[in-house]
N, C-alpha and C positions, 0 to 999 in steps of 0.2 A: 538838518536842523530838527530841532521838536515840534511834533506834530501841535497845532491849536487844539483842544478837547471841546472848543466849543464848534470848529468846524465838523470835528469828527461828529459831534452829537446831530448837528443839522444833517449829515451826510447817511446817518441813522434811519432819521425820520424820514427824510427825502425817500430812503427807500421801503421804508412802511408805506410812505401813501401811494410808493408806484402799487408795491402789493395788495395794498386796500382799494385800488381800483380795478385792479383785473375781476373780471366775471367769476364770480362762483357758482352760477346753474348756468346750463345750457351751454357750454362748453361741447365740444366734439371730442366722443371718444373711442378710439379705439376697440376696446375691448367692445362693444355693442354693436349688432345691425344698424341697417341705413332703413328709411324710408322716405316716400316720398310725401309730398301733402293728400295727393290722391289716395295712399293706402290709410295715411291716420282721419281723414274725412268720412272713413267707413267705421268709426269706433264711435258711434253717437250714442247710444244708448248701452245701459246695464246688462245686458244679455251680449252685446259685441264689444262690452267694454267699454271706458270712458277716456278716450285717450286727449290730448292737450299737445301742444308744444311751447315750449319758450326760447327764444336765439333759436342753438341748434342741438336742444333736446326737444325729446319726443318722452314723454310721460301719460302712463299709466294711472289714473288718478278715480280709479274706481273706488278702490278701498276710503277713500278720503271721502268721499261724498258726506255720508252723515257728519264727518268732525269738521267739514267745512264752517268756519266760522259767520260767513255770509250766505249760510243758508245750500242746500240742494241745486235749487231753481237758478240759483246765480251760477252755481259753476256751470249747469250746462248749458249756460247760452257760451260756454265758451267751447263747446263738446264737438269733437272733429276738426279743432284749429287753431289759433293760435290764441293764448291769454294776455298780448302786449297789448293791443286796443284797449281793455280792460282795464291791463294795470296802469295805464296812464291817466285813467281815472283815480282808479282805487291806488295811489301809489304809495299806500301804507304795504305793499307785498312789498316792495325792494327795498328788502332788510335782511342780513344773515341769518334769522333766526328762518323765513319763511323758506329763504332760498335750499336751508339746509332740508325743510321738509319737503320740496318739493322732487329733488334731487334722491330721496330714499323711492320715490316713484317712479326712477329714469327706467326706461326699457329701449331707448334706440336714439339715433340720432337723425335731425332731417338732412337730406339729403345734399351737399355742397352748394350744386347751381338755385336749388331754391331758397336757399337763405341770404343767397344774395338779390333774390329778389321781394325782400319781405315784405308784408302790406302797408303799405303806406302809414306814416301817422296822422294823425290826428291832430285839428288846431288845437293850441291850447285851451283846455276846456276850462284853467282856472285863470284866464290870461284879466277877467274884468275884475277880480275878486279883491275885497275892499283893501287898501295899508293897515296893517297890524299896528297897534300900539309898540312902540320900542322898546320900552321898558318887558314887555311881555316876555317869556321862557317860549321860543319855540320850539316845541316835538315833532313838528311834522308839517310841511311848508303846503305840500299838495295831498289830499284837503289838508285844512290849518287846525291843528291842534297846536294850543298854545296857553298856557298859565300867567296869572301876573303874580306878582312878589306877594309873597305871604304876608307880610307884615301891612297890603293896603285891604287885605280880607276884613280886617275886625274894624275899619274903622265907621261904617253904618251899617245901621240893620239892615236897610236895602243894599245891596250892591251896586255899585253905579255904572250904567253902563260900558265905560271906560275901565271898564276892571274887571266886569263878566269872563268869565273864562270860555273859551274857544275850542269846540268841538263838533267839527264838520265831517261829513262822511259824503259830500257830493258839491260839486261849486254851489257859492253862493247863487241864487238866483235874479235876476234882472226882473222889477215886480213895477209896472205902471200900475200904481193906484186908483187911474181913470178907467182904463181897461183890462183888467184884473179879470178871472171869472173860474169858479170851480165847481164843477159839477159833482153832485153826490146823487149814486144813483145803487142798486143792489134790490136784494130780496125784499119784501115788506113796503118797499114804495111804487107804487102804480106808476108815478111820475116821474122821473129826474127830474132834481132841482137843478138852477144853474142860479150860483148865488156873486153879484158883484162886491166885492172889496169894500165900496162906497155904501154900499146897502148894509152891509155888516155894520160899518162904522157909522148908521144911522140911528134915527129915534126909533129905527121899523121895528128893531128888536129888542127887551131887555139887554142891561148890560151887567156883567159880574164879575167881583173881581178872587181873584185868589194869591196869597201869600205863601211862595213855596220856594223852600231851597231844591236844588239839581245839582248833584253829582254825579260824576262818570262813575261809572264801575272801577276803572281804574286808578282811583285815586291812590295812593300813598304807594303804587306799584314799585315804585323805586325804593321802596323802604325794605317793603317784600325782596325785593332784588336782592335786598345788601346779605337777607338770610338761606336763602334760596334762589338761585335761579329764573324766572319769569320770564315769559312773551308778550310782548304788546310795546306801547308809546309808555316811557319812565315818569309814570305822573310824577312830582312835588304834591306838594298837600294842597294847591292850588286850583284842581279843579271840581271845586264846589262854589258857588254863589245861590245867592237867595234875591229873589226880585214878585214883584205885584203885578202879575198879568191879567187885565183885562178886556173882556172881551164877551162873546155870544154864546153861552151853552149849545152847542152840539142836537142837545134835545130840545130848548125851543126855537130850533130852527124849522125837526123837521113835524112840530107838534100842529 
């Protein structure tokens, strides 16, 4: 009989998404040396190299240091071991675009029985993090970057918070207002301060307000997309809001 063109199309896609799940870094491969955890644990520093693993690659990731985008000091807390702890934080890296740079670093593979016994993970570190607005554009679920529809942008001068656009780069945090407490401490003060939440939000200190819009750097990233190429989260024109934050100036705190 004739085939349906609507099964065949599902039978299509069915098998893009088997292909869009298989691993694209850290893959085992052949043409590369094996090592073990104990040999890439000796790559810690610049002078021995900076090696990494992910799955069951082993990378090289010295050259990368300066273009690292979160800094030096972040990659090498991951230097001599594995970067999954990490990315389950930062889980803006599991994206093709990252995986492909990482992968231009591959130098070896770890070794079989150790990737079967990989480190453990970690609770969910975004498991308390507040419900999104539904209406909102997700880009990126852990942390939450996320837009609302353009068309609720213009309708006040302030933004309301239900429409503030969402740009996190670490879970939200869990803040008792009654026990709150942050210490500022550095060069030029004899003392640490330890300043309560409550205190802040007293008569103790002046209060000041300021009117400011905040944008991502990435804003209209997907527009750039359409002409070029890009890396990052596809902003919409969405992430920009304007709001009145009040609060303690910094300098008469420590005046």
């Amino acid at each position: 009989g004739s085939s349906d063109p609507l099964m065949g199309t599902m039978a299509v896609l069915a098998k893009e998404e088997e292909k869009n799940e298989e691993p694209t870094a850290g893959v085992f491969r052949k043409d590369l040396p094996v090592y073990s955890r104990a040999e890439v644990s000796k790559h810690k520093s610049v002078e021995e190299r900076i090696w990494v693993t992910f799955r069951e690659g082993v990378y090289d990731v010295t050259e990368f240091l300066e273009a690292h985008p979160g800094g030096v000091k972040m990659l090498l807390l991951a230097a001599g071991g594995d970067v999954s702890p990490f990315w389950e934080i930062y889980t803006q890296h599991h994206v093709e675009d990252v995986y492909a740079i990482l992968e231009e670093y591959r130098v070896g593979n770890l070794s079989k029985e150790e990737t079967s016994r990989q480190i453990p993970s970690l609770d969910d570190p975004f498991k308390d993090d507040p419900a999104r607005p539904p209406y909102f554009k997700i880009l990126a679920a852990k942390p939450c970057s996320a837009e609302p529809p353009s068309q609720l942008l213009g309708d006040h001068p302030l933004t309301p918070n239900n429409v503030f656009f969402i740009r996190h780069h670490y879970p939200v945090p869990k803040v008792d207002g009654e026990k709150y407490e942050l210490e500022i401490s550095g060069l030029g003060l004899q003392n640490p301060l330890r300043l309560r939440l409550k205190d802040l939000r007293s008569d103790k200190y002046p209060k000041s307000e300021v009117t400011v819009a905040l944008q991502c750097a990435g804003n209209r990233r997907a527009h750039m997309t359409a002409e070029k190429s890009t890396m990052g989260l596809q902003w919409g024109v969405g992430s920009i809001s304007t709001a009145a934050f009040r609060g303690v100036y910094l300098s008469d705190v420590l005046r």
